[in-house]
Structure formats: C-alpha cells, structure tokens
PLY file of the C-alpha trace (Angstrom):
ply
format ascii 1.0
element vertex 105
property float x
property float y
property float z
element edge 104
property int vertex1
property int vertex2
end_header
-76.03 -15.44 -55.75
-74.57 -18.93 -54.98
-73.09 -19.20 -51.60
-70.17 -20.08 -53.01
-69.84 -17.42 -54.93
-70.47 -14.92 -51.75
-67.83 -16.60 -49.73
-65.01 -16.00 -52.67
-66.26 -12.71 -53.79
-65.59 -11.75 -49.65
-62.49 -13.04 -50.08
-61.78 -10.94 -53.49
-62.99 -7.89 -52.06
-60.67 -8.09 -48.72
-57.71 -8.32 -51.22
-59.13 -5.68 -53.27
-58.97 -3.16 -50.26
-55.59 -4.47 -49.13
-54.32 -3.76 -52.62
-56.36 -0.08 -52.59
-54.57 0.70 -49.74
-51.23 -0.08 -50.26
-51.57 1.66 -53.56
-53.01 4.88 -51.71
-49.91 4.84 -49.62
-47.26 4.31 -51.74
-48.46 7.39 -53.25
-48.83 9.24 -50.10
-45.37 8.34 -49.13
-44.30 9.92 -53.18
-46.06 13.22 -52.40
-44.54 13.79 -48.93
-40.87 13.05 -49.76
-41.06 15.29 -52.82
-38.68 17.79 -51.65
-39.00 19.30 -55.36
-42.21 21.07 -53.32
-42.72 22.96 -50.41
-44.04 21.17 -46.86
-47.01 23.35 -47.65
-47.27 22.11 -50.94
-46.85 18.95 -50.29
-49.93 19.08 -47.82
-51.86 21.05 -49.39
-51.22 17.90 -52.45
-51.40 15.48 -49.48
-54.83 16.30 -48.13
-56.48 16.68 -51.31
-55.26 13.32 -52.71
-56.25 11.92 -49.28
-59.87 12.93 -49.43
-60.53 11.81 -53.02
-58.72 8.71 -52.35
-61.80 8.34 -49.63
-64.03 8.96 -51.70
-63.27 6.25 -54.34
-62.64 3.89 -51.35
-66.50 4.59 -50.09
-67.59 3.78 -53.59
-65.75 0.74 -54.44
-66.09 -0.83 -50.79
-68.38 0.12 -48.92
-72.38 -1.01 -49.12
-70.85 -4.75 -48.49
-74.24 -6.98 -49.23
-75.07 -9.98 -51.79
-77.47 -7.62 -53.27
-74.58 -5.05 -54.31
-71.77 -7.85 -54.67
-72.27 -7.99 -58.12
-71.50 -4.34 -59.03
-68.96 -4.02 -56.76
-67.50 -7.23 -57.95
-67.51 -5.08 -61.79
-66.00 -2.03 -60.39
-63.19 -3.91 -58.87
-62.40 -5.83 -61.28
-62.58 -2.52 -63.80
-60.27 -0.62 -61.25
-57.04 -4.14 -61.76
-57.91 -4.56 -57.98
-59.44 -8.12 -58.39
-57.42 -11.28 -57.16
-57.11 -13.61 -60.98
-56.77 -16.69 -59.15
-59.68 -16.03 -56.70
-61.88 -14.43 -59.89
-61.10 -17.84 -61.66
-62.65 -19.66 -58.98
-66.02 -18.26 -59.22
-69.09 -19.59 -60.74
-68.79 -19.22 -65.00
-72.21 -17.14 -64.73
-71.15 -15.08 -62.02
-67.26 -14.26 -63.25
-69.05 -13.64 -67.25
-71.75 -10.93 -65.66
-68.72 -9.24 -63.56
-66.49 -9.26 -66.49
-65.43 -5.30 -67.47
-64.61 -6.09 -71.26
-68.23 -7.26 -71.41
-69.20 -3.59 -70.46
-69.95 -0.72 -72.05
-68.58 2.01 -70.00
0 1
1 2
2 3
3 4
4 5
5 6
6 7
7 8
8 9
9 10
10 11
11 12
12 13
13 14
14 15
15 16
16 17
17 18
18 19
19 20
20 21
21 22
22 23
23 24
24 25
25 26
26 27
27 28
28 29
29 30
30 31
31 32
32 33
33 34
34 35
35 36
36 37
37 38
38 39
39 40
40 41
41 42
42 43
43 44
44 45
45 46
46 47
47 48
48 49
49 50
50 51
51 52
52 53
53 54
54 55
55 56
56 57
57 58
58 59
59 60
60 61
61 62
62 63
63 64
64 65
65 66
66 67
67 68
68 69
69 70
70 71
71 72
72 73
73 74
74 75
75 76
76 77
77 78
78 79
79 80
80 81
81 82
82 83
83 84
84 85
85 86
86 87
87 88
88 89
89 90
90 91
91 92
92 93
93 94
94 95
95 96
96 97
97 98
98 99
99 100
100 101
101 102
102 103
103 104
C-alpha cells in the first residue's frame, strides 16, 4: 500500500466512524423519545440496538493496520460511510480494488 494511500484511507476511516456514530445516535435518541412504547420497552429496544450497533462498529473499525486497510476500506465504502471527495483522492489501483460494485457479495 502506497503511503499515500495509508495517510488518506486514515483520514476516510476517522470520518467513517464519525459518520457511524452520529448515525447510531440519532437512532438512539428515535427509540428513547418514542413515547408510543413503554420506558421498559424502550430499553429493552435501547440496549439491544446498542449492543449490535457494537458489534458492527468492532467489525468495520477496529483491526486498524495497512494489512487490513484494504477490506476495511470495502466494507466502508459498502456500508455509504466513505468520504467521496477523500475516496477520489486515492490511488486509481487502490480506489478500483475497494470499489463495492466491483464485488460480488
């Protein structure tokens, strides 16, 4: 992996998990002001969406090494977490093997 290409995929993936987590509490914040359900309900919905929210967190993010960048570049980029204008910028090899239309899934 170029250098170049580590220092913007860092970049990427510190946006990524800025995005990830805003996302994750915006819909925290839906399923504790639904007064449509119970308090108990609404944790019960609360803590389960928390821990599998954790759990996809841990596998998109965590691992963070130039042997694993690629992958982890994919997933993000599969998941609409990738930054465009920061993807753009990356080598043409790198960006086409990272590319989730190029995959089967």
């Amino acid at each position: 992996m170029k250098e170049s290409d580590w220092k913007i995929f860092k970049q990427i993936k510190d946006k990524a998990i800025d995005q990830f987590c805003r996302d994750a509490l915006s819909t925290f914040s839906e399923i504790t002001t639904d007064e449509d359900k119970s308090a108990h309900e609404r944790y019960l919905q609360l803590y389960d969406t928390v821990d599998k929210t954790n759990r996809k967190m841990s596998s998109l993010f965590d691992d963070h090494s130039r042997s694993k960048a690629a992958l982890q570049l994919l997933v993000i980029r599969r998941e609409g977490l990738a930054d465009a204008v920061l993807v753009a910028k990356l080598s043409d090899d790198f960006k086409e093997s990272t590319d989730p239309a190029a995959v089967n899934w």
